[in-house]
C-alpha positions in Angstrom: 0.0 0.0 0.0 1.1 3.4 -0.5 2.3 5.6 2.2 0.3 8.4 3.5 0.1 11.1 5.1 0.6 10.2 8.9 2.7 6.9 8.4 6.0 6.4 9.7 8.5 6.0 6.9 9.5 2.0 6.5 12.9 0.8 7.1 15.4 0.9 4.6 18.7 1.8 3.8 20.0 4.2 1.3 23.5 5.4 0.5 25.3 8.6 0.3 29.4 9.2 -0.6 31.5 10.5 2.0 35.2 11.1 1.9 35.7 7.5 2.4 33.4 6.3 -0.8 30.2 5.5 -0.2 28.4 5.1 3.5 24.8 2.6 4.5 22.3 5.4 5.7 19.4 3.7 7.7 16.2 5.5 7.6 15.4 5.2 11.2 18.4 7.0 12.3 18.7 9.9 9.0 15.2 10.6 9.6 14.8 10.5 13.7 13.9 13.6 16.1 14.0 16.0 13.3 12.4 17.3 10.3 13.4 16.5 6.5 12.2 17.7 3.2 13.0 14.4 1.0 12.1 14.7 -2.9 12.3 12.0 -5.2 13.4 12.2 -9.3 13.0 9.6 -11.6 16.7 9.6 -12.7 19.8 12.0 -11.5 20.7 13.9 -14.3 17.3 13.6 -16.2 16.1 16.8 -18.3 13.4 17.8 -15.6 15.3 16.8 -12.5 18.3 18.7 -13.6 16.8 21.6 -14.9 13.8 22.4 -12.0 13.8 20.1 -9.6 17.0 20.2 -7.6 18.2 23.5 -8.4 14.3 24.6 -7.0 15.5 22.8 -3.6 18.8 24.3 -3.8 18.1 28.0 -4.4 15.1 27.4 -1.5 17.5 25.8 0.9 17.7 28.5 3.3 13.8 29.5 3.0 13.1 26.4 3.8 15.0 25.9 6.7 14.3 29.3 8.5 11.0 27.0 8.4 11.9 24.6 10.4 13.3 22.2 8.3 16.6 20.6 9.4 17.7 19.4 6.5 16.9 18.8 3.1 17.6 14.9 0.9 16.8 14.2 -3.0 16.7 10.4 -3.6 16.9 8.7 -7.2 16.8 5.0 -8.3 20.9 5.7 -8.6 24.4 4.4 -7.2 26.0 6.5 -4.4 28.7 7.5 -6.9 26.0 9.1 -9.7 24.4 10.8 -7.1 27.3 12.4 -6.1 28.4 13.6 -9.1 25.2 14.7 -9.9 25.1 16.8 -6.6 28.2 18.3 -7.4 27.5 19.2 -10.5 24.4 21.7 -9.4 26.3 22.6 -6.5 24.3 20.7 -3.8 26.7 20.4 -1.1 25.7 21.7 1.8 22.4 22.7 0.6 20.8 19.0 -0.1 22.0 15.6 0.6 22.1 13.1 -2.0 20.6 9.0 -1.4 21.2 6.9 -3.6 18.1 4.2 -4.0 20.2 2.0 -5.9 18.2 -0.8 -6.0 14.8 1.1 -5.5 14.6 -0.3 -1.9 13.1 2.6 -0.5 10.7 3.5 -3.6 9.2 -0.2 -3.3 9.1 0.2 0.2 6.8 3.3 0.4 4.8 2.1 -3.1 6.2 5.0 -5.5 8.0 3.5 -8.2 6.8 3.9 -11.7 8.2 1.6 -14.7 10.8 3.6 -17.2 11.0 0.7 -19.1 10.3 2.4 -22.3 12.9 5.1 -21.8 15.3 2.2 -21.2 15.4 3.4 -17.9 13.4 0.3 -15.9 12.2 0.3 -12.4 12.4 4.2 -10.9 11.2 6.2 -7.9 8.4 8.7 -8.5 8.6 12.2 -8.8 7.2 13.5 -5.5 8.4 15.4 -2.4 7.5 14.5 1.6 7.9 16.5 4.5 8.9 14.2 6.9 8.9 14.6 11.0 10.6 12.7 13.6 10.0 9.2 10.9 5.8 10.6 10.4 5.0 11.8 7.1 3.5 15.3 7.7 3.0 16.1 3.9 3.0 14.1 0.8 3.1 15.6 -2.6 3.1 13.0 -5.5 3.0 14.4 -9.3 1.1 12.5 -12.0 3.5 11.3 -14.7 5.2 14.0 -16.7 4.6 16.8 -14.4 6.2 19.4 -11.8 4.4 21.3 -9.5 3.6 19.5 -6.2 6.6 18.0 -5.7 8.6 21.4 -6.0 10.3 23.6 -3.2 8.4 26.1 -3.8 5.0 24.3 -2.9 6.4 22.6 0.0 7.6 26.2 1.4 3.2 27.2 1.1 3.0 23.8 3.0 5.3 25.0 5.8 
């Protein structure tokens, strides 16, 4: 079943480069006792998701946390060493971390995955965003396929 609004996030484990390559990220911990604006793409370096979607959560960074929100994650159906490339490349460090889903763990777990199949892309997380406090989903914002709107910064800043 889907998650909702007013589940706790299931267990899962994504992964995120550090200094010493790639690090395990368990949920419970990343998203425990604080709040976390976590948006989903369908593919790191996809036109969309390049062009709108994380520079929108980058350039509303600091809105967003004078909000309340401690920090800020993009996830993608993606190895830990794509992501970060593609983080560095739109100059997301230290605005929005990046976790990889590489084997869609997470997007299966919370019922968001769509098929890419016929881009060649195959199993991939949904484009949506979720405001996420103490492990509780306090806002969930799913897009229907092909569009950009809910899911953006900018409409989870009117949420907060």
């Amino acid at each position: 079943m889907t998650i909702a609004k007013g589940d706790r996030l299931p267990a899962a484990t994504f992964a995120k480069m550090t200094e010493n390559g790639p690090e395990q990220v368990a949920s419970d911990s990343f998203f425990s006792g604080r709040t976390v604006a976590l948006f989903s793409v369908p593919g790191a370096f996809t036109p969309t998701c390049s062009a709108k979607h994380l520079p929108g959560f980058i350039e509303k960074a600091d809105a967003l946390k004078q909000k309340g929100v401690d920090e800020i994650a993009c996830t993608a159906v993606n190895d830990a060493f794509v992501m970060d490339a593609w983080g560095k490349s739109a100059g997301a460090q230290g605005k929005v971390t990046m976790l990889a889903d590489g084997n869609g763990d997470f997007a299966r777990s919370v019922d968001l995955i769509m098929d890419g199949s016929k881009f060649g892309m195959g199993t991939r997380g949904q484009r949506f965003s979720m405001l996420v406090k103490d492990g509780v989903v306090e806002q969930l914002n799913v897009e229907a396929p092909g569009d950009y709107k809910l899911s953006s910064a900018d409409h989870m800043l009117e949420q907060l």
